[in-house]
N, C-alpha and C positions, 0 to 999 in steps of 0.2 A: 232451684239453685244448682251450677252447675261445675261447683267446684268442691271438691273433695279433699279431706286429710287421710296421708298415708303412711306410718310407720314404715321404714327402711330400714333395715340394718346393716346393707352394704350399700349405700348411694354411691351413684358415679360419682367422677372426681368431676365430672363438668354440672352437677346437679349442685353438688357442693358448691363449687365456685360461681355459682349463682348467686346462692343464697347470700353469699361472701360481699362479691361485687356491686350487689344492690343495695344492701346495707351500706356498703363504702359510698359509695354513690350520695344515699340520702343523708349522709354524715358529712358529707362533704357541704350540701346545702345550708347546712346549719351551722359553721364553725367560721370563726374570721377570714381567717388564711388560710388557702388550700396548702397542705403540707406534702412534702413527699417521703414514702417513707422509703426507707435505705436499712438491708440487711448490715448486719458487721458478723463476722468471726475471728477469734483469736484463735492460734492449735498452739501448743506446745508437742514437737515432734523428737523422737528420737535418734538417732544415729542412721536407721533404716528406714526412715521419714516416716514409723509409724507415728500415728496420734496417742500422746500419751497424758493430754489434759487439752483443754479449751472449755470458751468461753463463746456462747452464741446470744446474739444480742439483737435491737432493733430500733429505728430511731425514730417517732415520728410525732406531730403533734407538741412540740417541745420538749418530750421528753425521751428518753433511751430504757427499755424497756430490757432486763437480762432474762432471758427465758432457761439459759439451762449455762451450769458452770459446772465442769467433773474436772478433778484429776485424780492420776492411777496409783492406787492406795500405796504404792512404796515412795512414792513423791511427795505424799502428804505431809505436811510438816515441815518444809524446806523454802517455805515465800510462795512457790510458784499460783497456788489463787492467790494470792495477795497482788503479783505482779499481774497476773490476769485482770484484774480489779479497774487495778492502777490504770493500764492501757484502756481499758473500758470508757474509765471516766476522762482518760486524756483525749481519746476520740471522741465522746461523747461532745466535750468542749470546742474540739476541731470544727466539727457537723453545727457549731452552733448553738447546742441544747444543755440544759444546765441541771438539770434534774433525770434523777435515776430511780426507776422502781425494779424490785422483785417480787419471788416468794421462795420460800425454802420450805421446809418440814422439821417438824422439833428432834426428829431424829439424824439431820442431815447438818446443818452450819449455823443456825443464826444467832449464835453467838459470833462467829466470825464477821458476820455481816455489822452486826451492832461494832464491834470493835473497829470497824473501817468507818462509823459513822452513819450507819445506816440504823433509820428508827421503825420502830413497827406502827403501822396504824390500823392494821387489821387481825386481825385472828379468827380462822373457824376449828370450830372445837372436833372434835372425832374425826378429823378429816388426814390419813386412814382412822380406824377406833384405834383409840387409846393413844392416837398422837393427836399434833397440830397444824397448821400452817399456816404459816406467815407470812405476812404482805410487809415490805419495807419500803422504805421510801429515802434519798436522802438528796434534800434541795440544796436551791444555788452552792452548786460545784464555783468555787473561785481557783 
């Protein structure tokens, strides 16, 4: 046998995107409709066009996927995730797609998440120790 497993700890980016691209590949083989996927971002900017909140997201597969949502802890409190949200799920709808998943952490938002209509249907326990986190989901956007 002339193939060997190798622990990396720093892999190239083109080693990575191997592994990446082939996967995609063979998932492609298996699914109805090849999809395409399409990044989104929202920023919320301030006077000096710093980034002072956003929302980054992805759409593929029929669903919209929100991978990371901040804003800057003196804004907190004021809508602006909520209107993050809002755009999310308006472009989500644009692109097509009608359902939206996340995750958050018990110490980060999901209760905000729940209150926009998003439900949980996963949880892993200690994940940091002594929190949680959460996988939501919230179907057909009308």
């Amino acid at each position: 046998m002339s193939n060997r497993i190798a622990i990396e700890d720093n892999p190239s980016a083109q080693d990575v995107r191997a592994v990446i691209s082939n996967l995609v590949d063979f998932n492609e083989t298996r699914v109805l409709k090849k999809d395409t996927y399409e990044p989104l971002a929202i920023f919320i900017r301030d006077a000096n066009n710093e980034i002072v909140g956003g929302l980054v997201a992805e759409t593929y597969w029929g669903w919209m996927f929100i991978s990371h949502l901040w804003v800057k802890e003196a804004l907190r409190g004021q809508g602006y995730g909520r209107k993050l949200m809002v755009l999310a799920e308006e472009e989500a709808k644009k692109r097509g797609y009608f359902n939206i998943f996340l995750d958050t952490f018990s110490f980060q938002a999901v209760g905000f998440y729940q209150k926009l209509g998003y439900e949980i249907f996963g949880t892993l326990e200690d994940f940091p120790q002594g929190h949680q986190r959460y996988f939501l989901q919230k179907r057909n956007l009308l």
